[in-house]
KOLGU-453245 format. One record per residue (C-alpha): z, x, y; residue in three letters; residue number from 1. Coordinates in nm, 3 decimals. Each point is the difference from the previous one (the first is absolute). Last residue first. Example, Ala and Ser with C-alpha at 12.3 -4.5 7.8 and 13.67 -1.06 7.14 Angstrom:
<node zz="0.714" xx="1.367" yy="-0.106" marmar="SER" drendo="2"/>
<node zz="0.066" xx="-0.137" yy="-0.344" marmar="ALA" drendo="1"/>
// end
This chain:
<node zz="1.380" xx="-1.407" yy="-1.415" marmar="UNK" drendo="307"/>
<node zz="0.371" xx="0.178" yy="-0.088" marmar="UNK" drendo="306"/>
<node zz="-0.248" xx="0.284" yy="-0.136" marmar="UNK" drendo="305"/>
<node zz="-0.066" xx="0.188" yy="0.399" marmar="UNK" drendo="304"/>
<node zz="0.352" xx="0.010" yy="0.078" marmar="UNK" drendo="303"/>
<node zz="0.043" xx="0.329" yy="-0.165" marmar="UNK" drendo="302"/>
<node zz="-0.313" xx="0.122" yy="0.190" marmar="UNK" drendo="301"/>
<node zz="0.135" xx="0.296" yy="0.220" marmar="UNK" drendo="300"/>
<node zz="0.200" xx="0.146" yy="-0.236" marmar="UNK" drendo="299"/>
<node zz="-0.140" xx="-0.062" yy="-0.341" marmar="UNK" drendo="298"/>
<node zz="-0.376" xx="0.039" yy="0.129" marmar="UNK" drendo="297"/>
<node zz="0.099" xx="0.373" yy="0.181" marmar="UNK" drendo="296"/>
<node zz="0.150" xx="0.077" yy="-0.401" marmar="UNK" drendo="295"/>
<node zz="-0.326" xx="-0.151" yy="-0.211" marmar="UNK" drendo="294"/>
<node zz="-0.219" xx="0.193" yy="0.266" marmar="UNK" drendo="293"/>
<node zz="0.202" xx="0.343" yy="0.011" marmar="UNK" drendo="292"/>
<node zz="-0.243" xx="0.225" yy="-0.230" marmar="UNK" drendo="291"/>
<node zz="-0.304" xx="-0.149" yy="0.016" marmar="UNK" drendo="290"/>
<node zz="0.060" xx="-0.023" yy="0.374" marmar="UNK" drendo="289"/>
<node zz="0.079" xx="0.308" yy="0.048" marmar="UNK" drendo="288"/>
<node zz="-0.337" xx="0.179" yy="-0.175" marmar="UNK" drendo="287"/>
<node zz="-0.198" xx="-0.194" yy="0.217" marmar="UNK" drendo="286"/>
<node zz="0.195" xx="0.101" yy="0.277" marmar="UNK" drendo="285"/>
<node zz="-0.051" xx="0.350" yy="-0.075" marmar="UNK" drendo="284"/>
<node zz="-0.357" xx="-0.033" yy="-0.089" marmar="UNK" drendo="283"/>
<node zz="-0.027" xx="-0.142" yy="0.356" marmar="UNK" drendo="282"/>
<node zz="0.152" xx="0.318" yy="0.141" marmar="UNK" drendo="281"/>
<node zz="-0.173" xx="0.258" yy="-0.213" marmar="UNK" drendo="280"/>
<node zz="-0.349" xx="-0.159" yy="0.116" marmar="UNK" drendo="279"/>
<node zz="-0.153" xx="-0.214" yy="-0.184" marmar="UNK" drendo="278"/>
<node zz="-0.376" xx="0.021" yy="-0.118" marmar="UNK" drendo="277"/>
<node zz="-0.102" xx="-0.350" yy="-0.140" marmar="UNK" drendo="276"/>
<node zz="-0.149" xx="-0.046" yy="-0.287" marmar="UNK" drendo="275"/>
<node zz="0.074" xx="-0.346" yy="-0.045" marmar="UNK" drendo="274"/>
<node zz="0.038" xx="-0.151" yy="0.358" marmar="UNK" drendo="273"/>
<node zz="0.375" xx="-0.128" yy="0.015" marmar="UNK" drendo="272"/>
<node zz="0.219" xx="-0.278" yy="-0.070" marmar="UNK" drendo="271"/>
<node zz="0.363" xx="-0.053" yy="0.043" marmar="UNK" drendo="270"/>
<node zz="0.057" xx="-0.363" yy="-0.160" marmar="UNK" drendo="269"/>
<node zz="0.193" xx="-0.286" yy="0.077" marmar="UNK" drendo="268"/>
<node zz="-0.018" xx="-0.249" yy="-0.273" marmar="UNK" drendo="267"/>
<node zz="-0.134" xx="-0.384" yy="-0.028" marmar="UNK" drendo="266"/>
<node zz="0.179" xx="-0.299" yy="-0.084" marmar="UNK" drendo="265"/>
<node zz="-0.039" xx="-0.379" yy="0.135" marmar="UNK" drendo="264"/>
<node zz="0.353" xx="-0.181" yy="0.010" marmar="UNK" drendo="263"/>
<node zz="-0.137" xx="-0.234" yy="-0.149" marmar="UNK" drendo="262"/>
<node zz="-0.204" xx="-0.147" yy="-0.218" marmar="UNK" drendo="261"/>
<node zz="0.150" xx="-0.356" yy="0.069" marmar="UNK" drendo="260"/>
<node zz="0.194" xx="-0.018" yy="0.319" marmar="UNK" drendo="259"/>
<node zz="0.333" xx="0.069" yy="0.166" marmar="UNK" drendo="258"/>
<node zz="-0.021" xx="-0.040" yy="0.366" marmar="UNK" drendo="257"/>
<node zz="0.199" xx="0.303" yy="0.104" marmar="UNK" drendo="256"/>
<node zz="0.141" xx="-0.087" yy="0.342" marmar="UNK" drendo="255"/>
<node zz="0.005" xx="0.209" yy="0.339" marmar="UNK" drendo="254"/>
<node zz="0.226" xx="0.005" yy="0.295" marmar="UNK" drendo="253"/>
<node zz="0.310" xx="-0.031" yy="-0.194" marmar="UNK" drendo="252"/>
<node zz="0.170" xx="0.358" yy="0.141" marmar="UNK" drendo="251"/>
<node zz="-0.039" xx="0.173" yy="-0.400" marmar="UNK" drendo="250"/>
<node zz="-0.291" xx="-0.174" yy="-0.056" marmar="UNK" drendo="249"/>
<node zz="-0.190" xx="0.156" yy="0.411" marmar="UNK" drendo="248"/>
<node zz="0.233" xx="0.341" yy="-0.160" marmar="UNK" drendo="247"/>
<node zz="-0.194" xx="0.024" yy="-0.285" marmar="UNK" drendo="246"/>
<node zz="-0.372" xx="-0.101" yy="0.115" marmar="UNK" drendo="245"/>
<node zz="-0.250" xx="0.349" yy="-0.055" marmar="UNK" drendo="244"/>
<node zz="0.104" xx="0.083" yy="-0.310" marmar="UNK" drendo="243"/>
<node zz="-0.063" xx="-0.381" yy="-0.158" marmar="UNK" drendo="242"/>
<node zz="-0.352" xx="0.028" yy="0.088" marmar="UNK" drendo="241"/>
<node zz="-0.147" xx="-0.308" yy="0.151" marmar="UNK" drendo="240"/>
<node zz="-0.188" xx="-0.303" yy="-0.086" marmar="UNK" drendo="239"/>
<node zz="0.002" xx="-0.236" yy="0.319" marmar="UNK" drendo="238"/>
<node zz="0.084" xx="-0.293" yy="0.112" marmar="UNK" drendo="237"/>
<node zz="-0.032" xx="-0.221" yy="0.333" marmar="UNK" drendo="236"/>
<node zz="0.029" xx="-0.004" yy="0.360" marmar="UNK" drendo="235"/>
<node zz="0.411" xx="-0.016" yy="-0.006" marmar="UNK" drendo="234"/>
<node zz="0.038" xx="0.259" yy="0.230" marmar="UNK" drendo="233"/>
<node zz="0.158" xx="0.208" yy="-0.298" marmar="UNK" drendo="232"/>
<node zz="-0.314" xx="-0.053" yy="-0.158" marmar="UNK" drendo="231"/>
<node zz="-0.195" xx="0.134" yy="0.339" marmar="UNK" drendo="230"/>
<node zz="0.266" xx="0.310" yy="-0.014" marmar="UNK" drendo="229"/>
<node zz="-0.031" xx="0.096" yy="-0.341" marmar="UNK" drendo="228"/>
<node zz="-0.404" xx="-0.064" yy="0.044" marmar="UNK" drendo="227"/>
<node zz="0.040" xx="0.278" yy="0.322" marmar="UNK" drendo="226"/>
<node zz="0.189" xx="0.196" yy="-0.146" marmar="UNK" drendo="225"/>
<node zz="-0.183" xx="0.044" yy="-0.320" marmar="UNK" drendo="224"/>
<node zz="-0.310" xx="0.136" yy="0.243" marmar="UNK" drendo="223"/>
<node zz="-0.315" xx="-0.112" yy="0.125" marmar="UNK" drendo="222"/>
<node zz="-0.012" xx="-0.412" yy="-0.006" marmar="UNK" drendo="221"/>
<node zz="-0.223" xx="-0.268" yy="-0.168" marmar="UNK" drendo="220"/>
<node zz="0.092" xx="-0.353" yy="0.033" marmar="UNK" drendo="219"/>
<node zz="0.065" xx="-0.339" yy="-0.173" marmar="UNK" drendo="218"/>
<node zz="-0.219" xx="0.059" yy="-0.297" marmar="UNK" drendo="217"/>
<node zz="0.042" xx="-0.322" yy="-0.215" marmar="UNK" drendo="216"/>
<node zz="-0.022" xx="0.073" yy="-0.362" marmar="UNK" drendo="215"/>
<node zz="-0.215" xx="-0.115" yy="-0.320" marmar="UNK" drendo="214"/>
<node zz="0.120" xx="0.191" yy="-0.318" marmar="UNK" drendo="213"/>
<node zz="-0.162" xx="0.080" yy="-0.260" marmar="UNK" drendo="212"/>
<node zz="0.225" xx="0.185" yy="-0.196" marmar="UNK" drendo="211"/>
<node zz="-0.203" xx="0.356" yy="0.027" marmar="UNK" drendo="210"/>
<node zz="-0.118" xx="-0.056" yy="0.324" marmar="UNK" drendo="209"/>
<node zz="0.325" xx="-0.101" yy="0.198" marmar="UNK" drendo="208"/>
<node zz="0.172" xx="0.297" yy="-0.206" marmar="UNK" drendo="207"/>
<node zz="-0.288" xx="0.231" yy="0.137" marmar="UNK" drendo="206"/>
<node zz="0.022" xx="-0.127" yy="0.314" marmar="UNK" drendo="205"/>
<node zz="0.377" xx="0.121" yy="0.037" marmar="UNK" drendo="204"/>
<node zz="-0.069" xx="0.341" yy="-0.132" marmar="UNK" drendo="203"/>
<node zz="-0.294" xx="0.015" yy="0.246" marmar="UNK" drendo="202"/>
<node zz="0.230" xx="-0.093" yy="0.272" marmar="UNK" drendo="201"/>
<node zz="0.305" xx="0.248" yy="-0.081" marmar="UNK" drendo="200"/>
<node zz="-0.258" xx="0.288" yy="-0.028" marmar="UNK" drendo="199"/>
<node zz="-0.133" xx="-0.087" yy="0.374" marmar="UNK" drendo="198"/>
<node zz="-0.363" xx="0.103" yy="0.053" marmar="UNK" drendo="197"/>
<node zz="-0.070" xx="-0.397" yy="0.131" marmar="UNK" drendo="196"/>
<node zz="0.321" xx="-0.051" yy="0.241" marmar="UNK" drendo="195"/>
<node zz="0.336" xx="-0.184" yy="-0.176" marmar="UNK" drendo="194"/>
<node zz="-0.009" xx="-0.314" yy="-0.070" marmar="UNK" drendo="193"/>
<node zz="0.235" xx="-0.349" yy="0.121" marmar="UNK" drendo="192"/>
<node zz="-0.020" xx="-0.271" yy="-0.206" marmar="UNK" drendo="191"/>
<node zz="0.012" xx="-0.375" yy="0.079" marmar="UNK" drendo="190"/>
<node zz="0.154" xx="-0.200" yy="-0.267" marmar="UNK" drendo="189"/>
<node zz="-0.122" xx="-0.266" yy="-0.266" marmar="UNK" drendo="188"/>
<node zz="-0.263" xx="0.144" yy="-0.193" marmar="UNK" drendo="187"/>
<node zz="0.268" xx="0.319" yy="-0.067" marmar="UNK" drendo="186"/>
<node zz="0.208" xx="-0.244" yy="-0.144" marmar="UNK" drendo="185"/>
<node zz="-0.235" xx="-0.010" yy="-0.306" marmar="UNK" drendo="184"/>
<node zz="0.165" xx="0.312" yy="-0.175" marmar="UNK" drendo="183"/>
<node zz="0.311" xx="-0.216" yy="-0.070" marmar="UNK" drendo="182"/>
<node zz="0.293" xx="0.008" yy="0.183" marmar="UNK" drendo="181"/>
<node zz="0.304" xx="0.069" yy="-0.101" marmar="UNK" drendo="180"/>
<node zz="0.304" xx="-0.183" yy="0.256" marmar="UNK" drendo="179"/>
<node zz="0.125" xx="0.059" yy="0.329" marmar="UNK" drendo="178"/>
<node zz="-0.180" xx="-0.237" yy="0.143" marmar="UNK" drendo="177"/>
<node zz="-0.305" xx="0.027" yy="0.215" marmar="UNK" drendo="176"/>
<node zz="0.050" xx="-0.049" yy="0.389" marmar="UNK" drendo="175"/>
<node zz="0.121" xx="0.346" yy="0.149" marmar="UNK" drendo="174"/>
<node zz="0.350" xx="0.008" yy="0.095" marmar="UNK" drendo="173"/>
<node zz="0.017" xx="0.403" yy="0.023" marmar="UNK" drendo="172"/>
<node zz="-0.360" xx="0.080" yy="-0.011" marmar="UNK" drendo="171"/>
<node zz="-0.249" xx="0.044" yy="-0.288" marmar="UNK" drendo="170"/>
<node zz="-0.056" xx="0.243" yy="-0.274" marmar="UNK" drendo="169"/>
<node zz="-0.246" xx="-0.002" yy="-0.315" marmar="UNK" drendo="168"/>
<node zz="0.102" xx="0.330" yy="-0.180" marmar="UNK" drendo="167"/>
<node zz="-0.153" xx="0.381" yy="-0.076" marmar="UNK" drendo="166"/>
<node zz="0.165" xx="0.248" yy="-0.160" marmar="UNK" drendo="165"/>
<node zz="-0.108" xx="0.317" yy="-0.052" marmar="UNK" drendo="164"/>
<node zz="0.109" xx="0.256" yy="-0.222" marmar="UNK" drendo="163"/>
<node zz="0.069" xx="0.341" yy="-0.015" marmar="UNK" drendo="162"/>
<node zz="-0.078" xx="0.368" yy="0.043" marmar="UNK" drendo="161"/>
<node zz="-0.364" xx="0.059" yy="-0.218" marmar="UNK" drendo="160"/>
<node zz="-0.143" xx="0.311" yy="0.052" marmar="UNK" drendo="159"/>
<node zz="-0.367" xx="0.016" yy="0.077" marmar="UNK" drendo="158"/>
<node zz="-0.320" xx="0.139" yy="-0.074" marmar="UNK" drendo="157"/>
<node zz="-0.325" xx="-0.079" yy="0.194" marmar="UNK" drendo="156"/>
<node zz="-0.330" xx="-0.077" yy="-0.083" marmar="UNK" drendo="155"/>
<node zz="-0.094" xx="-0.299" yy="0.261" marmar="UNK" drendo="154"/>
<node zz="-0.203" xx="-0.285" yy="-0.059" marmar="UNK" drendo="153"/>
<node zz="0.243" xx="-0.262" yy="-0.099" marmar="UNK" drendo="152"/>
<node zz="0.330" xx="0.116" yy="0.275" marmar="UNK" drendo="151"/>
<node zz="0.346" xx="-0.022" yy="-0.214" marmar="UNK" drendo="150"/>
<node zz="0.216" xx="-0.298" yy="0.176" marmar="UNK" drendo="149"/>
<node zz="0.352" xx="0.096" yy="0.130" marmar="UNK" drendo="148"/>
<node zz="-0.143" xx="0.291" yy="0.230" marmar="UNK" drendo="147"/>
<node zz="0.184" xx="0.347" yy="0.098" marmar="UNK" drendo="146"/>
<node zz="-0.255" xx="0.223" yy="0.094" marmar="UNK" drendo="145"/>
<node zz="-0.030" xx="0.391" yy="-0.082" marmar="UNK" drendo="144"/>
<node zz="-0.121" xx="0.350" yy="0.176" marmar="UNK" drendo="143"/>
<node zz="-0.142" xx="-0.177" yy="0.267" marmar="UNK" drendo="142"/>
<node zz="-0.396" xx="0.050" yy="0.229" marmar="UNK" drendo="141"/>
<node zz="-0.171" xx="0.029" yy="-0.340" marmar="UNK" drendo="140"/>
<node zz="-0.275" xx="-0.228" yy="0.113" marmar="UNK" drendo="139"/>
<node zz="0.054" xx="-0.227" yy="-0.281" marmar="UNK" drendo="138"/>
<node zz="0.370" xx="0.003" yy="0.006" marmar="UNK" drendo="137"/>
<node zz="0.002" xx="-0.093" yy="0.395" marmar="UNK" drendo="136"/>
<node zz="-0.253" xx="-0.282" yy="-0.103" marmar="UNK" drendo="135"/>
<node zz="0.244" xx="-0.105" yy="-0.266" marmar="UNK" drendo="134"/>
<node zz="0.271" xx="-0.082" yy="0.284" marmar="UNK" drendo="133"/>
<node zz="-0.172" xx="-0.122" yy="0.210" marmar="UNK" drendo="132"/>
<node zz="-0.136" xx="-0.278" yy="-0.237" marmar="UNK" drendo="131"/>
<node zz="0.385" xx="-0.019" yy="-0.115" marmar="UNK" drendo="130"/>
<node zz="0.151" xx="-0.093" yy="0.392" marmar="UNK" drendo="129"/>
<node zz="0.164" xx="0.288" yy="0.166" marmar="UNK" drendo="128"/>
<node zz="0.328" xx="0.224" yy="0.014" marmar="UNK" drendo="127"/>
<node zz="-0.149" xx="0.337" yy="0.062" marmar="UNK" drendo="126"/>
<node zz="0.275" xx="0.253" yy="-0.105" marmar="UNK" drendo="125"/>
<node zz="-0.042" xx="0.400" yy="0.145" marmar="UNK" drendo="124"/>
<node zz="0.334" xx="0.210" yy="-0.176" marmar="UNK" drendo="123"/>
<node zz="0.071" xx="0.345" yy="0.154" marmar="UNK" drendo="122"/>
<node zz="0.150" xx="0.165" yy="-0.283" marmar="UNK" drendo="121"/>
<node zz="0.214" xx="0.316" yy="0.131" marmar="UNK" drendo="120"/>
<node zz="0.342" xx="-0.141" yy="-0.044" marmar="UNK" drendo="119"/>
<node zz="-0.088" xx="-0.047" yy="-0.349" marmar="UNK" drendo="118"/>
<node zz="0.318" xx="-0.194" yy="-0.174" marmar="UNK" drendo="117"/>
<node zz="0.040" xx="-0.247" yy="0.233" marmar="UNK" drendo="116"/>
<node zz="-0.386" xx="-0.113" yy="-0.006" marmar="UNK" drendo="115"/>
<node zz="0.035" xx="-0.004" yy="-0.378" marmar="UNK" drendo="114"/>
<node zz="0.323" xx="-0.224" yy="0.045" marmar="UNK" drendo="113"/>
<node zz="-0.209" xx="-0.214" yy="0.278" marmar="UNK" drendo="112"/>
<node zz="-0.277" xx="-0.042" yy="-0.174" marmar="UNK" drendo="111"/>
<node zz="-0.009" xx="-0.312" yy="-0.296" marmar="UNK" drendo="110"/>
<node zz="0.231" xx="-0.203" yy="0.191" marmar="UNK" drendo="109"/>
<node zz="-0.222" xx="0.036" yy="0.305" marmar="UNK" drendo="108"/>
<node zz="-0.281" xx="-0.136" yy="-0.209" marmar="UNK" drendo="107"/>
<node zz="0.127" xx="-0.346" yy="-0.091" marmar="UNK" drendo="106"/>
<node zz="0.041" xx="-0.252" yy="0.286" marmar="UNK" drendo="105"/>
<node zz="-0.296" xx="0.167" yy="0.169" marmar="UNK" drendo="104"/>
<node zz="-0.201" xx="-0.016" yy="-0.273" marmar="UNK" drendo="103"/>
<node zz="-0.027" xx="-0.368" yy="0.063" marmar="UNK" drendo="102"/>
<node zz="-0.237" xx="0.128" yy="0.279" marmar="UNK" drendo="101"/>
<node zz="-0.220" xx="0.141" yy="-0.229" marmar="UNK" drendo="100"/>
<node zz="0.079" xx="0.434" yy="-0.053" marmar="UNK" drendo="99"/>
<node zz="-0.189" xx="0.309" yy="0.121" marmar="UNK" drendo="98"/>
<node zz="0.142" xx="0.318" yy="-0.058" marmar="UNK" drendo="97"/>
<node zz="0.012" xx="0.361" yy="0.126" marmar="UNK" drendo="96"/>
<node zz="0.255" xx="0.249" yy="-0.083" marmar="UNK" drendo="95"/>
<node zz="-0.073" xx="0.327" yy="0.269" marmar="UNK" drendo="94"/>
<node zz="0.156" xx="0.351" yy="-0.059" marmar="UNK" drendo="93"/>
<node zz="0.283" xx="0.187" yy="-0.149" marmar="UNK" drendo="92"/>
<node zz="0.228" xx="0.093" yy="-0.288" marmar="UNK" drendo="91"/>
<node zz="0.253" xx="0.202" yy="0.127" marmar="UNK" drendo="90"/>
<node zz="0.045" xx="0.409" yy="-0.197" marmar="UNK" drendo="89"/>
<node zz="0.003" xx="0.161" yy="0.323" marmar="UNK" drendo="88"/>
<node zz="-0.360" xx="0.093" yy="-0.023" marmar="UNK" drendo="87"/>
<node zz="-0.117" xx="-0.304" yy="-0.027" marmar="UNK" drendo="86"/>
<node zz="0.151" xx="-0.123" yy="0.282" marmar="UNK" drendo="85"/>
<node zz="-0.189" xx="0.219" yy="0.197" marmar="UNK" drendo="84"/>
<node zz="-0.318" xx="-0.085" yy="-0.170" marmar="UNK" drendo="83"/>
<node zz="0.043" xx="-0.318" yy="0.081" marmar="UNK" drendo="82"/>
<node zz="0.105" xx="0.088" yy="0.349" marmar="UNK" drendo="81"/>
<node zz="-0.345" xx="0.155" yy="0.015" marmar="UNK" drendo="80"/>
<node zz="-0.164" xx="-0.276" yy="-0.159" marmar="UNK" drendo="79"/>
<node zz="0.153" xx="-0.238" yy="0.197" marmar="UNK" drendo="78"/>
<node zz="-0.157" xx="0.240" yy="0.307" marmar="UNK" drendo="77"/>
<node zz="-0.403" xx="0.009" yy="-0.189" marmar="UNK" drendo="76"/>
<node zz="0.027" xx="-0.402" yy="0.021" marmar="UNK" drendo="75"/>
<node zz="0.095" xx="0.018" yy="0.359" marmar="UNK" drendo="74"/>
<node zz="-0.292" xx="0.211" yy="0.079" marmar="UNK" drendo="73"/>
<node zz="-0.249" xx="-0.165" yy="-0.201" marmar="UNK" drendo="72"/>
<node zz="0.086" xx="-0.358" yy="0.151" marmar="UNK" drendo="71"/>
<node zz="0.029" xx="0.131" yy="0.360" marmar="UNK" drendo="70"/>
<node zz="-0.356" xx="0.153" yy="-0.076" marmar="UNK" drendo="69"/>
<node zz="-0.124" xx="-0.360" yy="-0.183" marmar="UNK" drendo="68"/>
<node zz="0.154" xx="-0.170" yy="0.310" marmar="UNK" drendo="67"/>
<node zz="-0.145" xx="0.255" yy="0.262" marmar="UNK" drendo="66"/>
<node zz="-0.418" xx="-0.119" yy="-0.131" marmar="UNK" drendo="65"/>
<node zz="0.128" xx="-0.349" yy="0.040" marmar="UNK" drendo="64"/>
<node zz="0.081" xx="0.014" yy="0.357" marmar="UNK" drendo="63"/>
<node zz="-0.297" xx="0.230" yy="0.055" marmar="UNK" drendo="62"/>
<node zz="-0.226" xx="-0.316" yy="-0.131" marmar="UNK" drendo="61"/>
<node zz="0.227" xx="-0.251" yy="0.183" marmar="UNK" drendo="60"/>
<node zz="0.291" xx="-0.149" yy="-0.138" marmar="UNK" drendo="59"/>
<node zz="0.022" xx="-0.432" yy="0.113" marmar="UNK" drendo="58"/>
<node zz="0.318" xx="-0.118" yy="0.151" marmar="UNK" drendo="57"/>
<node zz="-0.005" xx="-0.423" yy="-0.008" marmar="UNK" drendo="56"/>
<node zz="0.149" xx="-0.147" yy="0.331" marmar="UNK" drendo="55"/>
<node zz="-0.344" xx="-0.090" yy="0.113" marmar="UNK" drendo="54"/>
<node zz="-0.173" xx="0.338" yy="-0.050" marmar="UNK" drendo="53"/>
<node zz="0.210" xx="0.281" yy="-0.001" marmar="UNK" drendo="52"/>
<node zz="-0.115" xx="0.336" yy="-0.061" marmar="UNK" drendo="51"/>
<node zz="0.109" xx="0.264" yy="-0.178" marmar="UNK" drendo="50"/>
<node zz="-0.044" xx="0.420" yy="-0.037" marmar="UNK" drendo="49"/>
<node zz="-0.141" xx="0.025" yy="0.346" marmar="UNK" drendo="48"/>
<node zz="-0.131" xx="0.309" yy="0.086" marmar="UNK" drendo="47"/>
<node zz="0.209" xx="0.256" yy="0.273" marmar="UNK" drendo="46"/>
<node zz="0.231" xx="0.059" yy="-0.310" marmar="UNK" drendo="45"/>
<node zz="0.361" xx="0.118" yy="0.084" marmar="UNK" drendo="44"/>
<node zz="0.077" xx="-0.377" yy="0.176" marmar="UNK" drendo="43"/>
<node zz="-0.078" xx="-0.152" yy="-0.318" marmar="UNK" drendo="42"/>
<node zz="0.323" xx="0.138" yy="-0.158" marmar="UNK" drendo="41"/>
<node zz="0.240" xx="-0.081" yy="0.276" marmar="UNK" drendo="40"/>
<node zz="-0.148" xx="-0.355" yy="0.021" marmar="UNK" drendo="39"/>
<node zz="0.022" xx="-0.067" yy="-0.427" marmar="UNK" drendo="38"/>
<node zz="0.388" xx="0.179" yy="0.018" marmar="UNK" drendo="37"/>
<node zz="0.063" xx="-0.252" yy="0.314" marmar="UNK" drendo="36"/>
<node zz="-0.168" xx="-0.303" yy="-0.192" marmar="UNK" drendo="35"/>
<node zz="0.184" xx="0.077" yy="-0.332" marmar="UNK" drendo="34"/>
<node zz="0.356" xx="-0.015" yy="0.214" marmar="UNK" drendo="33"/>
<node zz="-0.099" xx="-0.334" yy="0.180" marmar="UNK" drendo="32"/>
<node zz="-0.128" xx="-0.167" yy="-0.341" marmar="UNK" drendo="31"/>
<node zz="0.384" xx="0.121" yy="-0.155" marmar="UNK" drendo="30"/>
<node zz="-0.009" xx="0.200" yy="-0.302" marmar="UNK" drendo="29"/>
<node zz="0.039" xx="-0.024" yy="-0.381" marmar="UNK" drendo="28"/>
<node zz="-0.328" xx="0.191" yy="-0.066" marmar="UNK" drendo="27"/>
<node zz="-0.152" xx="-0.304" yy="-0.163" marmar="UNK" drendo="26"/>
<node zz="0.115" xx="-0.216" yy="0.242" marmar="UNK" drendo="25"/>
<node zz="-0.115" xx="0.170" yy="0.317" marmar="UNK" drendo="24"/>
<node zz="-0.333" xx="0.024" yy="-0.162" marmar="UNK" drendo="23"/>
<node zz="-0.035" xx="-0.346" yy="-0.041" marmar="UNK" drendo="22"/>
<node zz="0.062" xx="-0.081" yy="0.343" marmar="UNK" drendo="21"/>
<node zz="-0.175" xx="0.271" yy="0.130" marmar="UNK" drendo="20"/>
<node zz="-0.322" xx="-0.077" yy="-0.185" marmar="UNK" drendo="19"/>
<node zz="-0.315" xx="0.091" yy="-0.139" marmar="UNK" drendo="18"/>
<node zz="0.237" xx="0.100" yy="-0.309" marmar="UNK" drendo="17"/>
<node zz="-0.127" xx="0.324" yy="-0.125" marmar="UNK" drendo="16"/>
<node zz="-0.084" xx="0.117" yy="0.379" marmar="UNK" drendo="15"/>
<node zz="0.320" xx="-0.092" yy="0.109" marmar="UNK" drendo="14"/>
<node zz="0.167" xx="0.189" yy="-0.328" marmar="UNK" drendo="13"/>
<node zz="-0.189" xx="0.296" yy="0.073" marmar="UNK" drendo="12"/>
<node zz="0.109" xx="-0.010" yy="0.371" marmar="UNK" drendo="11"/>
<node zz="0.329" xx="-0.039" yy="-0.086" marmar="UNK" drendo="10"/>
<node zz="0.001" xx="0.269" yy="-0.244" marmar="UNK" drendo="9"/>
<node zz="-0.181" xx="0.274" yy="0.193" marmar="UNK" drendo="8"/>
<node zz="0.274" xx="-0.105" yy="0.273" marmar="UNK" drendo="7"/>
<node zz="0.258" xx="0.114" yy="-0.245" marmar="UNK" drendo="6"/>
<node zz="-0.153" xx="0.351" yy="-0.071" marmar="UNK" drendo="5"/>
<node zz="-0.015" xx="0.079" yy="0.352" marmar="UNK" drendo="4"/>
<node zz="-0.285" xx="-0.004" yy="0.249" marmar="UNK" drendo="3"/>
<node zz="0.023" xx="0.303" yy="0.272" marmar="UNK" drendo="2"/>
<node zz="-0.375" xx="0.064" yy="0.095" marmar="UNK" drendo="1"/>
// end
């Protein structure tokens, strides 16, 4: 056998994901190029490690039993260039996180000097929805999570990094006037929410709950994109995060609808397991964030108090 360290990932990835497609992404290759490494790997083993049924790839028994080998084995060589690093004085080894979508407009901000600064950091981020996101915490599968809403039945600590804004937004020309509305205007429009699991959506209900409020539910959609895209559309309103909309107010594509009680406020906050055993790269990062939050926040979010 003559499998290298690279097809071990592939194939671990593949067998993570179910699928090539998936994989492909995650690894930051093309299908066709994940497919060859998958082909040249299989072809060492005279039992299958997949199968496809439909169009769906399926790991068989042995397939699964090489995964948690490939897994060992490339977890035992970060530790060796870990060590390696070590040694030369470099902080090193894996960062993993788990942040809602919205996260996505925050997080980066938040890494990349620390990233710069530790060549050696290899940094894992699962950008997800918040019920994914606690479950990761919960079966200690991340070091941290970004989330804008603290979870209820979880002990975890946290650090707080800033707040969250959330307004009612509609399309370029949409039909209410550009005037304040009162809290009732949300009787009169067709909203568009976020998936169940979604932080933005349960801070959204829990406004509609706590005043009251009758509303009609236009749709339900997956991501931020895809409701800033449907408003855009013109298919109705939403409540959104201010951090995730700059440049569609900046270009005219969305409107603030200024309303009573708004906008709605919550924070972003690092949270983590209490009790939880970090490793000396996480405690790093921990450390730099305490340290640089109020400067990263100055000069990436200066915009962020004009709304």
């Amino acid at each position: 056998m003559n499998y290298t360290l690279h097809q071990l990932q592939v194939y671990l990835k593949v067998a993570q994901t179910q699928s090539v497609t998936k994989a492909s992404k995650e690894l930051h290759l093309s299908q066709p190029a994940v497919s060859i490494q998958l082909k040249n790997f299989q072809e060492q083993f005279e039992i299958p490690l997949t199968e496809v049924i439909g169009r769906k790839i399926y790991i068989t028994d042995f397939g699964k039993e090489i995964a948690e080998i490939a897994e060992n084995i490339i977890r035992e060589v970060e530790t060796i260039n870990s060590r390696t690093l070590a040694f030369q004085g470099q902080l090193s080894g894996r960062l993993k996180i788990s942040i809602v979508s919205t996260g996505k407009y925050v997080m980066p901000y938040f890494l990349s000097s620390f990233v710069q600064q530790n060549q050696g950091v290899n940094l894992s981020l699962d950008v997800t929805n918040k019920s994914k996101v606690i479950e990761n915490l919960e079966n200690n599968e991340v070091d941290i999570a970004l989330v804008s809403v603290l979870p209820e039945k979880l002990n975890v600590e946290s650090i707080e990094l800033m707040e969250n804004k959330l307004f009612l937004i509609g399309s370029k020309g949409q039909d209410l006037k550009k005037e304040h509305h009162s809290k009732d205007i949300f009787s009169k429009i067709p909203l568009i929410y976020r998936e169940q699991g979604s932080g933005t959506r349960q801070v959204m209900e829990e406004f509609m709950k706590k005043n009251n409020l009758p509303v009609l539910k236009k749709m339900e959609l997956t991501s931020n994109e895809a409701v800033k895209q449907a408003v855009i559309a013109g298919l109705g309103y939403s409540v959104m995060p201010i951090i995730g909309i700059k440049n569609e107010l900046k270009n005219g594509d969305l409107e603030i609808i200024p309303v009573g009680g708004f906008p709605i406020k919550s924070n972003w906050q690092i949270i983590w397991m209490k009790g939880k055993k970090f490793s000396p790269v996480a405690l790093a990062y921990l450390n730099h964030i305490k340290k640089e939050k109020k400067k990263l926040i100055n000069l990436n979010f200066g915009w962020y108090d004009r709304y």
